[in-house]
N, C-alpha and C positions, 0 to 999 in steps of 0.2 A: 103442705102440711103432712099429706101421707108419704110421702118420698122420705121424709125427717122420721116418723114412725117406723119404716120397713127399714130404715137404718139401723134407728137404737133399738128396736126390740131385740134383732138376731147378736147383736153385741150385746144386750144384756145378755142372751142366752148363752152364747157362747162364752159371757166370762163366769157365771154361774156352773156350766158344766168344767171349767179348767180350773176354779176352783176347790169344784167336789172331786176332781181327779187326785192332786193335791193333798186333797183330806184321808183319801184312801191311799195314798203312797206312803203312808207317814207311818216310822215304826211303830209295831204293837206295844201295848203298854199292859203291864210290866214288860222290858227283854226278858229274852230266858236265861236262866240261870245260868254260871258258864260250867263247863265240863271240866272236873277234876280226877285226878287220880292219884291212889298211895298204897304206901305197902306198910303192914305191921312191924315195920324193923327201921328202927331211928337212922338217919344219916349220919356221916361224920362229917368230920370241920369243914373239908370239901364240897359237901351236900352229894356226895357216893353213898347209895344203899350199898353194902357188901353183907352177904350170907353165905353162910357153909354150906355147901355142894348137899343136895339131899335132905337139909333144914326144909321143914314146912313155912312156907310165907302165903297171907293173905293179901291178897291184891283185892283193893276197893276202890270203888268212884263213886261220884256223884252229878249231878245235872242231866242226868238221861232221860228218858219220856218214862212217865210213870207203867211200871209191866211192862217197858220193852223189851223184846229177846236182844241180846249183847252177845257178839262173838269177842273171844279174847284170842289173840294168837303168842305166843312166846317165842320168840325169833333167835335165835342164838350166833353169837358174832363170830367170825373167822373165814375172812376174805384172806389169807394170807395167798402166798405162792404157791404152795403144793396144794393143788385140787385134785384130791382123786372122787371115784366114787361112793366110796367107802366115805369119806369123809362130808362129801355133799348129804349121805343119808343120817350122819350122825348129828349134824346139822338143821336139818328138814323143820321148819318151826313144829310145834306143835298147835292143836288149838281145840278152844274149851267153849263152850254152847252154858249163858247164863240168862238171868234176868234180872230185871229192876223190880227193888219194892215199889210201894202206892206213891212213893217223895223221890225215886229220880236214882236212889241207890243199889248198890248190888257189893256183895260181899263175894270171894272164890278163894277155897285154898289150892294151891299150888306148889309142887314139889319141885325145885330144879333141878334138872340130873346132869349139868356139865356146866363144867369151871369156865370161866372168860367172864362174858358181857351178856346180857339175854335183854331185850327187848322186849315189853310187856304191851299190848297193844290192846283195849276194849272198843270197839265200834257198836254204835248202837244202829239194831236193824231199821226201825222205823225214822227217828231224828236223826240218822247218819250222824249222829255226835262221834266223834274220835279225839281217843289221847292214850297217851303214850308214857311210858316208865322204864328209863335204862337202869340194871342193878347186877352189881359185880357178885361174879359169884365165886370164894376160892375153896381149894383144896381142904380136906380137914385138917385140923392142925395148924392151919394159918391163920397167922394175926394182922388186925389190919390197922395201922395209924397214919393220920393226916394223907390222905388217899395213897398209900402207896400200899405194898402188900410184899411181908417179910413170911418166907418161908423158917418154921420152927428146922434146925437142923439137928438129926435125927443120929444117936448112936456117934461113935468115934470117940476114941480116949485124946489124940496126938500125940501117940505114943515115938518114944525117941527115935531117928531114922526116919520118921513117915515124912516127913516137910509141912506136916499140915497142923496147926494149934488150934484145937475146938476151945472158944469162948463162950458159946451159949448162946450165943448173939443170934445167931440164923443167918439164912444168907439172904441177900437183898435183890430186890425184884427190879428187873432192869427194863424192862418192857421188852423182853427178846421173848421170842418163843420158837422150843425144838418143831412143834407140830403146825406153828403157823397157823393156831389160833386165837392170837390177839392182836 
């Protein structure tokens, strides 16, 4: 009869502790919120932010830790061929030191100062939350429809002899670039 007793005791205990293991593995309840980000400036049919070079935009999130400090970094695109150094410094992301209100948000204005792509980056310090926001930036003067991006063309009559006939039109965005950065 004690040989049957030193059996099931240590099996009860042992399924007793595998079950409170278990009980503490188990996600927190509520999850946390998840981490969003957005910018003041509507997308087009593509879902492309595009802004004018030097236009103020407001980059916001939400789902951070409430009062956490958030670095933002703005990364700017142009892996093209020609690397110099000149060009790696014009490049150089920038980055911007914020914080979350008491609900997990944070608001930043931001000014972009070169045309391409720029990469909008918030990382929270304490929740390590990250995300991320690609938004085309162009020239002034450019107009943007259904993601593509038409340079307004500037001056010229087509005066007789030249070969060339200004329509108004502008000239169309091919995805080439002189400077190799897009």
């Amino acid at each position: 009869m004690m040989r049957k007793i030193f059996v099931i005791v240590p099996a009860i205990l042992v399924g007793l502790f595998a079950v409170g293991g278990l009980a503490s593995a188990a996600a927190p309840y509520p999850p946390p919120p998840p981490v969003s980000v957005g910018a003041n400036v509507a997308a087009d049919a593509n879902g492309n932010i595009n802004i004018v070079v030097g236009s103020p935009l407001t980059f916001s999130g939400d789902g951070f830790d409430p009062l956490e400090g958030i670095g933002i970094d703005v990364t700017y695109g142009g892996t093209g061929l020609r690397s110099t150094s000149a060009l790696t410094r014009v490049l150089a992301p920038t980055h911007v030191e914020t914080s979350a209100d008491a609900n997990g948000h944070f608001d930043q204005a931001l000014t972009l100062s070169q045309t391409g792509t720029a990469t909008l980056t918030a990382v929270g310090h304490s929740s390590g939350h990250t995300a991320s926001l690609v938004v085309q930036i162009v020239a002034v003067g450019s107009t943007t429809a259904s993601g593509t991006t038409a340079v307004v063309a500037g001056g010229g009559s087509g005066a007789a002899g030249s070969g060339l006939a200004y329509t108004g039109a502008g000239l169309a965005y091919t995805g080439a670039s002189i400077a190799g950065l897009w």
